[in-house]
ROLOFI-69780 format. One record per residue (C-alpha): chain; x, y, z. Coordinates in Angstrom, 1 decimal. Layout:
# residues N
{"A",{X,Y,Z}} ...
//
This chain:
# residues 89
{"A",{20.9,65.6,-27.6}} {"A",{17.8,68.1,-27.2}} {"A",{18.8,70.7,-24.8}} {"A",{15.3,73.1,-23.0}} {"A",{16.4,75.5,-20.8}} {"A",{13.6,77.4,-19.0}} {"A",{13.8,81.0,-16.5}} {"A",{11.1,80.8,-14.0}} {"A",{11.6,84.4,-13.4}} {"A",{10.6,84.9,-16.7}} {"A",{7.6,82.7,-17.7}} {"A",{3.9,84.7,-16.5}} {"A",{2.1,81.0,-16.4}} {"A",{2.3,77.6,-17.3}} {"A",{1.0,78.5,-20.5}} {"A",{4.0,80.8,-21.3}} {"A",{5.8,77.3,-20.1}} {"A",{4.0,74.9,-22.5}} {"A",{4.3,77.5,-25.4}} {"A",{8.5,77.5,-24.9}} {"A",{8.7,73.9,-24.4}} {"A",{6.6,73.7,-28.0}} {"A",{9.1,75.9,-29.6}} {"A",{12.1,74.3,-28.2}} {"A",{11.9,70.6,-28.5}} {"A",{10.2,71.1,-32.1}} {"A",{6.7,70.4,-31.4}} {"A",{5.0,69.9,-34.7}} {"A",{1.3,70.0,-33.8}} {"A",{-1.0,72.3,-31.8}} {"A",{0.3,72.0,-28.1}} {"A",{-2.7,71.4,-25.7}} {"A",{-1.2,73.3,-23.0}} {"A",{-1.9,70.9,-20.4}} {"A",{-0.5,68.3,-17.8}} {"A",{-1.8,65.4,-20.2}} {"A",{-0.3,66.9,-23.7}} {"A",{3.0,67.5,-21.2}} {"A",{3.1,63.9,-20.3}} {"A",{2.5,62.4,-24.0}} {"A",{4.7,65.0,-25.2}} {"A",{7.7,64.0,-23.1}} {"A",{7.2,60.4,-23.0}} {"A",{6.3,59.8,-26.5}} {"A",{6.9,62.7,-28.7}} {"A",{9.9,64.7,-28.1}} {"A",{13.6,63.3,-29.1}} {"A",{15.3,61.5,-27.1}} {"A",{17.8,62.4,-25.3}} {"A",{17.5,65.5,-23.6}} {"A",{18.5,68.0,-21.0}} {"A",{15.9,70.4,-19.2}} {"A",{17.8,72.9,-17.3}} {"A",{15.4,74.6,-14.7}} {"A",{16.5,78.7,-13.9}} {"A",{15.0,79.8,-11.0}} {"A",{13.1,77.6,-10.2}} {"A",{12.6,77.7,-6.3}} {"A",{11.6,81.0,-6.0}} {"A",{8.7,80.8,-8.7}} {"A",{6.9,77.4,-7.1}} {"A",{5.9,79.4,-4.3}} {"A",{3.0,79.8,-5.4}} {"A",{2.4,76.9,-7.0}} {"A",{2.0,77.9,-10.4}} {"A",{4.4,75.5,-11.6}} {"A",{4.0,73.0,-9.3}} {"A",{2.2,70.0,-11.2}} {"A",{4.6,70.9,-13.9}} {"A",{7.7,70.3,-12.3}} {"A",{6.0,67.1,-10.4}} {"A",{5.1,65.6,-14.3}} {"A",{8.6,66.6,-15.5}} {"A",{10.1,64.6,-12.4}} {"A",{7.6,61.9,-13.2}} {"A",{8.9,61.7,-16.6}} {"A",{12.5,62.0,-15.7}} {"A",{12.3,58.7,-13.8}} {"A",{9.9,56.7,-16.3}} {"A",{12.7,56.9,-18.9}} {"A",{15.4,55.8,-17.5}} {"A",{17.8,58.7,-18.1}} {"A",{17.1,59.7,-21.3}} {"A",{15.5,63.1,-19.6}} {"A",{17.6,64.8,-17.6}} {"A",{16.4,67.6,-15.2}} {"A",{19.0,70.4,-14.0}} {"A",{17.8,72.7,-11.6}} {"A",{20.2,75.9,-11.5}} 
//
């Protein structure tokens, strides 16, 4: 099982997001760094199964920064069923 664990407190943008969910879940192209590479990514890229555990995450969406990131990550957690599990601690 893939395990991602991302700290809110410490990711700048979503860039800084999309460039540590490259390196973690072994991304072997170019990332695009946005919502659409996110969503292909997830649903038909990454291995299967996984865990994405989300530090800090309600402080940090305050802004809404992160927002349609977390919204597409939800979106993904329920189009597959359970094989992506979101943790938010």
């Amino acid at each position: 099982m893939l395990i991602l664990s991302f700290d809110f407190q410490q990711l700048a943008n979503r860039d800084a997001f999309y460039q540590q969910l490259a390196q973690q879940s072994h991304c072997p192209y170019l990332f695009g760094n946005n919502l659409d590479a996110l969503w292909d990514w997830l649903t038909g890229g990454m291995e299967l199964p996984a865990e994405i555990y989300l530090r800090h995450v309600a402080r940090d969406t305050r802004d809404d920064t992160f927002a349609p990131v977390l919204a597409l990550l939800e979106e993904a957690a329920q189009s597959l069923d359970g094989e992506l599990r979101l943790i938010t601690c």
